[in-house]
C-alpha positions as CSV (number, residue, x, y, z in Angstrom):
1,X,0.0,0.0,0.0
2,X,1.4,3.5,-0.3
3,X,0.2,6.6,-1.2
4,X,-0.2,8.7,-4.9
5,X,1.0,11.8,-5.7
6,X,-2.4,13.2,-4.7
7,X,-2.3,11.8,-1.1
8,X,-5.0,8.7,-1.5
9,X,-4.5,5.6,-0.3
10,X,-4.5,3.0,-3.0
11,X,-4.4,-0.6,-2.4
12,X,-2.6,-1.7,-5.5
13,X,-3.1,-4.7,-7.3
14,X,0.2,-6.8,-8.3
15,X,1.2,-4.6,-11.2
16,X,2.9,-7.8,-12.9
17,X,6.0,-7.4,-15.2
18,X,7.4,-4.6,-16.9
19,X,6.2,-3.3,-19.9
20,X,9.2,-3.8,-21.9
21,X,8.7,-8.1,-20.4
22,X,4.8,-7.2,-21.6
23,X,6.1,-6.1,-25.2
24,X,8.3,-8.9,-25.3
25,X,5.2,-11.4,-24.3
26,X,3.0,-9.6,-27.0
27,X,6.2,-10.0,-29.7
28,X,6.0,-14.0,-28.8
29,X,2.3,-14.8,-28.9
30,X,2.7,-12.8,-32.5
31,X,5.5,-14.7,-33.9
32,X,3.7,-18.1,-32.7
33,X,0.2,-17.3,-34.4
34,X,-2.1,-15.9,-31.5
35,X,-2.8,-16.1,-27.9
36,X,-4.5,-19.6,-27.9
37,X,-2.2,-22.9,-26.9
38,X,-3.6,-26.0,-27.6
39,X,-3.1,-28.5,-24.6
40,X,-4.8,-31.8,-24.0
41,X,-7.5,-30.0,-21.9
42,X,-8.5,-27.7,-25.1
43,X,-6.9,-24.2,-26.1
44,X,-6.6,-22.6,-22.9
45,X,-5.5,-18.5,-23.1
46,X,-1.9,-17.8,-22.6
47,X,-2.0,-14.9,-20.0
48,X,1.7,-14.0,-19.9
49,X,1.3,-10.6,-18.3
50,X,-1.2,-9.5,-15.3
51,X,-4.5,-8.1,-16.7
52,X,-4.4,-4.3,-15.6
53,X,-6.2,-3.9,-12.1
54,X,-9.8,-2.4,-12.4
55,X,-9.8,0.9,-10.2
56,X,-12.4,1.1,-7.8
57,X,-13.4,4.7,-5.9
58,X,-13.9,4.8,-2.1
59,X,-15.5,7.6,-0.8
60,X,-15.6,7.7,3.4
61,X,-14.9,10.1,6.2
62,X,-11.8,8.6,8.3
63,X,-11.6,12.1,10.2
64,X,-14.3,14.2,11.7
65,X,-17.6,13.3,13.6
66,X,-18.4,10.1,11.0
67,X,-15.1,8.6,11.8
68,X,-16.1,5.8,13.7
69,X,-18.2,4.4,10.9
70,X,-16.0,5.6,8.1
71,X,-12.9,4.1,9.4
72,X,-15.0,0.4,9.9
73,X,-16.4,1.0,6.7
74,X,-12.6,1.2,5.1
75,X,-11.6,-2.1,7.1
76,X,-14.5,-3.9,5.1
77,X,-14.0,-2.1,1.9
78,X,-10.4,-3.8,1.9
79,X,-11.7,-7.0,3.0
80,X,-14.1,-7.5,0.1
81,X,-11.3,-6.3,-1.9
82,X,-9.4,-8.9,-1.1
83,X,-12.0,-11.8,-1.0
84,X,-12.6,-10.8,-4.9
85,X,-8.6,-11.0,-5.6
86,X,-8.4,-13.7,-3.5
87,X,-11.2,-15.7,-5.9
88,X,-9.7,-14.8,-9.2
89,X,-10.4,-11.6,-9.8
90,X,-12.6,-9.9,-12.8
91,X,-12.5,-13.6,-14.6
92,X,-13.6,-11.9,-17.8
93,X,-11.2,-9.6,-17.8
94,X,-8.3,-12.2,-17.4
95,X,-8.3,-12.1,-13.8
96,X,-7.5,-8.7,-13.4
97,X,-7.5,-7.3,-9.7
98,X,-9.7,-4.8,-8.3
99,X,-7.7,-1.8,-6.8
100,X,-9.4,0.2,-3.9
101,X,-8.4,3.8,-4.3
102,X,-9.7,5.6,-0.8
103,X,-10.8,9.3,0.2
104,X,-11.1,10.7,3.2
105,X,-14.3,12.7,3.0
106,X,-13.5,14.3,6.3
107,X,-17.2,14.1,7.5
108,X,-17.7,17.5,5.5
109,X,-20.2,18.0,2.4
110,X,-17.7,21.0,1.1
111,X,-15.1,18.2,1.5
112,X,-16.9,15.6,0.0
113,X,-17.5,17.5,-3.4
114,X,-14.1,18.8,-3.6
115,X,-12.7,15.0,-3.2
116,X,-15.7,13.0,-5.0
117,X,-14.1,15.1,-8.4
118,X,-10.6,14.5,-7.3
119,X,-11.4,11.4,-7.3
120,X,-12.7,11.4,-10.6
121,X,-11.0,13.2,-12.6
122,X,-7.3,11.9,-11.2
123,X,-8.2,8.5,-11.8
124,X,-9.7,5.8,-13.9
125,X,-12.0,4.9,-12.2
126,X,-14.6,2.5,-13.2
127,X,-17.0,2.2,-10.5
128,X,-17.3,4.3,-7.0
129,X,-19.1,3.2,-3.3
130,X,-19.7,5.5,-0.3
131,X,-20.4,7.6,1.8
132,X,-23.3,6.1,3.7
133,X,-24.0,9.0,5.3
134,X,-26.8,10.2,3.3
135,X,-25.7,14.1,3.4
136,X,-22.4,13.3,1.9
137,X,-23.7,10.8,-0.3
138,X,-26.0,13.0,-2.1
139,X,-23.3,15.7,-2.7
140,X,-21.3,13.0,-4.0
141,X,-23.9,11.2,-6.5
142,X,-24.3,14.7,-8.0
143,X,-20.5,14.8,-8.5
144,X,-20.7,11.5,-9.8
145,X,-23.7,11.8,-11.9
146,X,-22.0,14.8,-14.3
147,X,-19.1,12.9,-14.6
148,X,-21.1,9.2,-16.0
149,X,-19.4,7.3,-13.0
150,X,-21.5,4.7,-11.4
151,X,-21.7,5.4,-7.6
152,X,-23.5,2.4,-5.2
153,X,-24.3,3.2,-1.7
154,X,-25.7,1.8,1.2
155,X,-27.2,5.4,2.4
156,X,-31.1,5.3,3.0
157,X,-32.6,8.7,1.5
158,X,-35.0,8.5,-1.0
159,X,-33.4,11.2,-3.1
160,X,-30.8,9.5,-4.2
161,X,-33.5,7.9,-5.9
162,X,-35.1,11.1,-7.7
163,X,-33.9,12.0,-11.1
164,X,-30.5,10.3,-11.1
165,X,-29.2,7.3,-13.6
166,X,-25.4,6.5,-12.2
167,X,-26.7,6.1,-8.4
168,X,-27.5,2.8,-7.0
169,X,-29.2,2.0,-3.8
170,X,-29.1,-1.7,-3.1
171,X,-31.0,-1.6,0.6
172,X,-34.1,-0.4,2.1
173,X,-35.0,3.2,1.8
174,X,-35.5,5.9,4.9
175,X,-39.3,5.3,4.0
176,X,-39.2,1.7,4.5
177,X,-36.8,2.4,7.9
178,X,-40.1,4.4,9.0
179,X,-42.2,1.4,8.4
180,X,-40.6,-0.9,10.1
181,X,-40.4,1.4,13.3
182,X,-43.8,2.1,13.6
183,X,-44.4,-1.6,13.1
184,X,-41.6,-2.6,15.8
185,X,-43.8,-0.3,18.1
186,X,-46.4,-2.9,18.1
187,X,-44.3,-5.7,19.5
188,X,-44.1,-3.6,23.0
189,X,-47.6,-2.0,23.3
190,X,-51.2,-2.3,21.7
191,X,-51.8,1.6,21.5
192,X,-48.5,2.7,20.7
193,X,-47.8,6.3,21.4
194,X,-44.8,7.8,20.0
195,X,-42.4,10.6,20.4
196,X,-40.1,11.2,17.5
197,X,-37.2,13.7,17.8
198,X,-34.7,13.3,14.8
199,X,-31.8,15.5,13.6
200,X,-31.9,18.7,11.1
201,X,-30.2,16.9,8.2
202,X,-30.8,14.9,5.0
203,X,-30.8,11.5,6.8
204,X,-33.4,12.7,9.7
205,X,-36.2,14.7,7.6
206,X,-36.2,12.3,5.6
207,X,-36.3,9.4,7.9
208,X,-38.9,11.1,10.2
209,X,-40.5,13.1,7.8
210,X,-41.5,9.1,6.6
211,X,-42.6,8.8,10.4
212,X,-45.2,11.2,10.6
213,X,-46.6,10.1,7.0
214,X,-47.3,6.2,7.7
215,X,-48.1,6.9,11.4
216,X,-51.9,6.9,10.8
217,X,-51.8,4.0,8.3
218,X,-50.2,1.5,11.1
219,X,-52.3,2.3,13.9
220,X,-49.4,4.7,15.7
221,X,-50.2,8.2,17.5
222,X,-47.1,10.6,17.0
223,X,-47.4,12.7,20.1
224,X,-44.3,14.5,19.4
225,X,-42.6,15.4,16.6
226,X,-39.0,17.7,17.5
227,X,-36.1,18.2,15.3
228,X,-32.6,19.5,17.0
229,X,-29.2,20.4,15.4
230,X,-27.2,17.7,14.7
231,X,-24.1,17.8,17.8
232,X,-25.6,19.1,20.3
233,X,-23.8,18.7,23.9
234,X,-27.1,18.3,26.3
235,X,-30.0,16.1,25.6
236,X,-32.1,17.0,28.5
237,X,-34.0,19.8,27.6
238,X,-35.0,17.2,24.2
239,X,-35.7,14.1,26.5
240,X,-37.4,16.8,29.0
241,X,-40.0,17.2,26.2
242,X,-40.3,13.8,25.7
243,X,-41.2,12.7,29.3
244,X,-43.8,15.9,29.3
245,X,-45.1,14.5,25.9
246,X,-47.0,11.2,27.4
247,X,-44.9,8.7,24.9
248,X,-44.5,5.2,25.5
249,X,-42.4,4.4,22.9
250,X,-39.3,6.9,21.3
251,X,-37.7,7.1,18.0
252,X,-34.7,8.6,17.9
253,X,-33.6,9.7,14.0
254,X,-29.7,10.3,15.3
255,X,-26.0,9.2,14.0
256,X,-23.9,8.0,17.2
257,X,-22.8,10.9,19.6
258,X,-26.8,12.3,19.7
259,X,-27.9,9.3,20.3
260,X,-25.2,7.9,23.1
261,X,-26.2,11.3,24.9
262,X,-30.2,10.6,24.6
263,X,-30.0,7.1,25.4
264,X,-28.0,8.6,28.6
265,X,-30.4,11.7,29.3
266,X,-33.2,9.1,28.8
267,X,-31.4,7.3,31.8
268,X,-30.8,10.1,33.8
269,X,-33.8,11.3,34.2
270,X,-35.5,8.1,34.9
271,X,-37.7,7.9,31.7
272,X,-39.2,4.2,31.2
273,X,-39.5,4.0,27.9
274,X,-39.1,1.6,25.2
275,X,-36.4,2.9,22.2
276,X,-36.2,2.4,19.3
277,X,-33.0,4.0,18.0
278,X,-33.4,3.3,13.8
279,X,-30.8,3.0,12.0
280,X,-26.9,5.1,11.9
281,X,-25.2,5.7,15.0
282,X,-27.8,2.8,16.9
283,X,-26.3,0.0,15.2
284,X,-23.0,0.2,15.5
285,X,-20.4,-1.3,17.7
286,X,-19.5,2.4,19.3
287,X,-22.9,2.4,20.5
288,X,-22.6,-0.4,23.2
289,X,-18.9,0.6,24.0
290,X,-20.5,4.0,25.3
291,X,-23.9,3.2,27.0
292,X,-23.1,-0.6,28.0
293,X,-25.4,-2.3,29.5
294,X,-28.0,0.6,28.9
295,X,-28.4,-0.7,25.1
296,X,-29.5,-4.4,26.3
297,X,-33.2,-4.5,24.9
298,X,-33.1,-1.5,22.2
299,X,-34.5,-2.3,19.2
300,X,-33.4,-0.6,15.8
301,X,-33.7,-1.1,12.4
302,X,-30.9,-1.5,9.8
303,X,-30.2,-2.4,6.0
304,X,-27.8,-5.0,6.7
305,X,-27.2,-7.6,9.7
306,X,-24.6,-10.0,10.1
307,X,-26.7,-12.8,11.6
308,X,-28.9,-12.7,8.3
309,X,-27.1,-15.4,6.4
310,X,-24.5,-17.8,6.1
311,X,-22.6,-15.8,3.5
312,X,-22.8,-13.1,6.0
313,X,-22.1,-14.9,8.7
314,X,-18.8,-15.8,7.5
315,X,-18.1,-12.6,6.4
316,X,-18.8,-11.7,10.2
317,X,-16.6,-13.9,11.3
318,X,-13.5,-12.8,9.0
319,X,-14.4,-9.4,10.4
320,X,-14.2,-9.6,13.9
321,X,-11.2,-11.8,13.3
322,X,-9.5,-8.5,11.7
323,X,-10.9,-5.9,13.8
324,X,-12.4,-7.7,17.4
325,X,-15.8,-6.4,16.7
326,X,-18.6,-7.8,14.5
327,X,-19.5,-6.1,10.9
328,X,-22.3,-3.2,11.2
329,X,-25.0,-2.2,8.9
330,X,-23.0,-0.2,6.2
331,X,-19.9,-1.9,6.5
332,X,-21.3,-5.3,5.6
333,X,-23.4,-4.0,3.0
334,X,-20.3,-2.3,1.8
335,X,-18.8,-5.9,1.0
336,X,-22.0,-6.8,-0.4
337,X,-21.9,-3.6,-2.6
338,X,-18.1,-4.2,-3.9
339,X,-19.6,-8.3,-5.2
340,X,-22.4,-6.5,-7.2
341,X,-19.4,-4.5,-8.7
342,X,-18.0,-7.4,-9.1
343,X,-20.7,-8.9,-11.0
344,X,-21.3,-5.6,-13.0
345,X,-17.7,-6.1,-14.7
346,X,-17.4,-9.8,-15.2
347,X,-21.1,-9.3,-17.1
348,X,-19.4,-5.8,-19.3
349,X,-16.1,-7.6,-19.5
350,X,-15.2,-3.7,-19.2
351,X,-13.4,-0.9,-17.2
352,X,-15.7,1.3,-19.1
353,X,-17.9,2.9,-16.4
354,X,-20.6,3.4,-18.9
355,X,-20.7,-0.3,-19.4
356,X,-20.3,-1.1,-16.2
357,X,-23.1,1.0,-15.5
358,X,-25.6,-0.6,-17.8
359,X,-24.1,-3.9,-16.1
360,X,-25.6,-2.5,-12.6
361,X,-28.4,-1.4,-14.0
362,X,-29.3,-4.8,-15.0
363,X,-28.1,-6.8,-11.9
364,X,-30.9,-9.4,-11.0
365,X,-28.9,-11.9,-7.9
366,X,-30.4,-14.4,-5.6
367,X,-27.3,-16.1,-4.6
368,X,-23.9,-15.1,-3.1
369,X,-22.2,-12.4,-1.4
370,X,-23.5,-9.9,-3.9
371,X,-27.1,-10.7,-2.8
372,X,-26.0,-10.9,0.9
373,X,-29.1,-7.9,1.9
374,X,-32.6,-8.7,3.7
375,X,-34.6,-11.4,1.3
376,X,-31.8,-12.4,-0.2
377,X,-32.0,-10.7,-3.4
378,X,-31.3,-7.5,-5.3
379,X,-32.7,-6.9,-8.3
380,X,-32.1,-2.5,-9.7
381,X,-35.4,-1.1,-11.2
382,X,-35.0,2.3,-13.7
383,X,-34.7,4.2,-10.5
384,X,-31.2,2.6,-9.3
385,X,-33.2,1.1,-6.3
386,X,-33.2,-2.6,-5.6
387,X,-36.9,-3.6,-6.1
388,X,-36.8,-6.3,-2.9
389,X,-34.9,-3.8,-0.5
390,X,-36.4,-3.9,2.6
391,X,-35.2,-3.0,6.1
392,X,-34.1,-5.8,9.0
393,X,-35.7,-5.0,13.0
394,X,-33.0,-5.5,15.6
395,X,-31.9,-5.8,19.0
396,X,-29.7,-5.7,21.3
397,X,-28.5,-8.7,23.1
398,X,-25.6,-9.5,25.0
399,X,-23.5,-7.1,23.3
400,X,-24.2,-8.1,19.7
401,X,-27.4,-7.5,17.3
402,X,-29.6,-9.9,16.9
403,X,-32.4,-9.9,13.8
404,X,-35.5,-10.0,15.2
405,X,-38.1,-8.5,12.9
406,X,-40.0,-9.1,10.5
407,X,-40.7,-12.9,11.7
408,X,-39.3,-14.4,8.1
409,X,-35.8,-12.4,8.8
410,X,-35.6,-13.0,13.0
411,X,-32.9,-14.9,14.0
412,X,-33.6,-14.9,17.9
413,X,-36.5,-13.7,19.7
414,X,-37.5,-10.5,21.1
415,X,-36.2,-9.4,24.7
416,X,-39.3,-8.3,26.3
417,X,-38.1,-5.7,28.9
């Protein structure tokens, strides 16, 4: 690994030998009538020089307020790097290796524009994933989208949906997240009774704006319905509100730091009520570091759990081996991501990131790592948006996530606190 001339990171493939060795290799298969041998087995090709690697973009804040998801996110992006090298590489591309060029985003959208067309336009790039945080991803797709490069992410708005064609969403939507709350809310009362507070940004309007839309529909009363700026220091005034509000249930719409201080102020001023902290900052192994034993019984909701499969279990496993904790939400979907870039080049049998495109936008998988996502299958429709995405309910227990809802996706049954 070492770094360019531009400061990324970038994973290199095994560049192979020299180009005068290559010209030499390309003089021989000349002079002896073609790049076919004939063997007993058939003609086989002669590959006498390594295909070139196939650069893929990484976009992911290692620095700033994100950094504790960006920085796991990285450690997965390498690992499914390597499981795809370690398999053969892009077969129809003679093996060539895929080569993980990173950015740090820097948790900043003025950041994330400025490096999304570095990015771009310093390297051949023929496919990009990031930023899973919905803010920087949209400010990235647009980048993206000018330039014709594919960009798959595992972040949850629904405008990354709306009016773009290189942008592909493989996992459940922030609609579908608000669903599957107000559904959860069921599983700990009959008349459920909800207080939603959610942060000022892409990823919490959306999210709760979803909420308060489907509320009716599933037999929930929103009896509060508060927004706050994103890093706020005290949560007590917030929870205050929600203890005055007559909620037995609360959804939090937060990334990690908001919510480790609400779960806290939720605590502190002896509020019993039952949590459900969605998706971000809830399902991540931070989360339990800070609160502890506080998080045992808090139910969220994510795109991706590594209990959902065996795929993902071993996955998991490889993980925690690497890093000592077990794969969250957007970094296992993150491997999942780089197999259906995987599958997009071997079916172009092209760096072209036009073809490769077209390749996405035509992925239909039931099967292997690529389909590793809730059902088991991803399947693009015009909109970039995989038309069986749907959301996983979870819980904590004992210090891991466990899949709990819907009943088809629950791998261990609800604590009932």
């Amino acid at each position: 690994m070492k770094e360019d001339r531009k400061g990324q990171v970038v994973n290199n493939a095994d560049p192979g030998p020299t180009p005068a060795k290559q010209q030499s290799r390309r003089k021989f298969l000349l002079k002896t009538g073609g790049i076919l041998a004939a063997t007993g087995f058939g003609a086989v090709p002669l590959r006498g020089w390594a295909a070139d690697p196939v650069n893929i973009g990484a976009l992911y804040p290692t620095t700033g307020s994100m950094a504790q998801i960006g920085v796991g996110c990285v450690a997965a992006a390498r690992l499914a790097v390597e499981m795809v090298n370690e398999a053969g590489g892009i077969k129809s591309l003679g093996g060539a290796k895929l080569n993980l060029i990173l950015s740090d985003v820097q948790s900043d959208t003025t950041v994330t524009r400025t490096e999304t067309d570095r990015l771009i336009s310093g390297n051949k790039l023929s496919a990009i994933h990031g930023c899973f945080a919905s803010a920087l991803t949209l400010i990235a797709s647009e980048v993206a989208e000018r330039a014709h490069v594919p960009l798959i992410s595992g972040s949850s708005s629904d405008q990354l949906n709306k009016g773009r064609t290189y942008t592909f969403t493989p996992f459940a939507r922030a609609s579908q997240f608000a669903r599957a709350q107000l559904q959860m809310a069921k599983l700990v009362s009959e008349h459920p009774k909800v207080a939603v507070i959610f942060e000022n940004t892409a990823f919490g309007t959306s999210t709760s704006n979803g909420l308060k839309e489907l509320a009716p529909g599933e037999g929930v009363e929103i009896v509060m319905f508060e927004p706050y700026s994103a890093g706020f220091t005290d949560a007590s005034p917030l929870i205050n509100k929600v203890k005055s509000s007559g909620a037995n249930a609360l959804f939090s719409v937060s990334y990690l730091n908001d919510l480790i201080l609400i779960v806290r102020s939720v605590k502190q001023v002896g509020l019993n009520i039952a949590i459900n902290g969605g998706s971000g900052g809830f399902v991540i192994p931070d989360f339990y570091k800070n609160v502890g034993k506080l998080a045992e019984g808090l139910q969220g909701v994510a795109h991706w759990n590594h209990d959902m499969d065996a795929n993902a279990e071993q996955v998991n496993a490889e993980y925690k081996k690497r890093t000592g904790e077990f794969l969250f939400e957007y970094a296992g979907g993150l491997v999942a991501q780089t197999f259906m870039i995987s599958d997009a080049l071997e079916r172009a049998a092209s760096t072209d990131p036009q073809k490769v495109r077209d390749a996405l936008s035509t992925l239909d998988v039931s099967s292997g790592y690529a389909a590793m996502a809730p059902g088991g299958k991803v399947k693009f429709g015009p909109d970039g948006k995989n038309v069986y995405g749907r959301p996983v309910g979870v819980q904590w227990q004992n210090g891991d996530l466990a899949s709990v809802f819907p009943k088809e996706d629950a791998r261990a049954p609800l604590l009932r606190l």
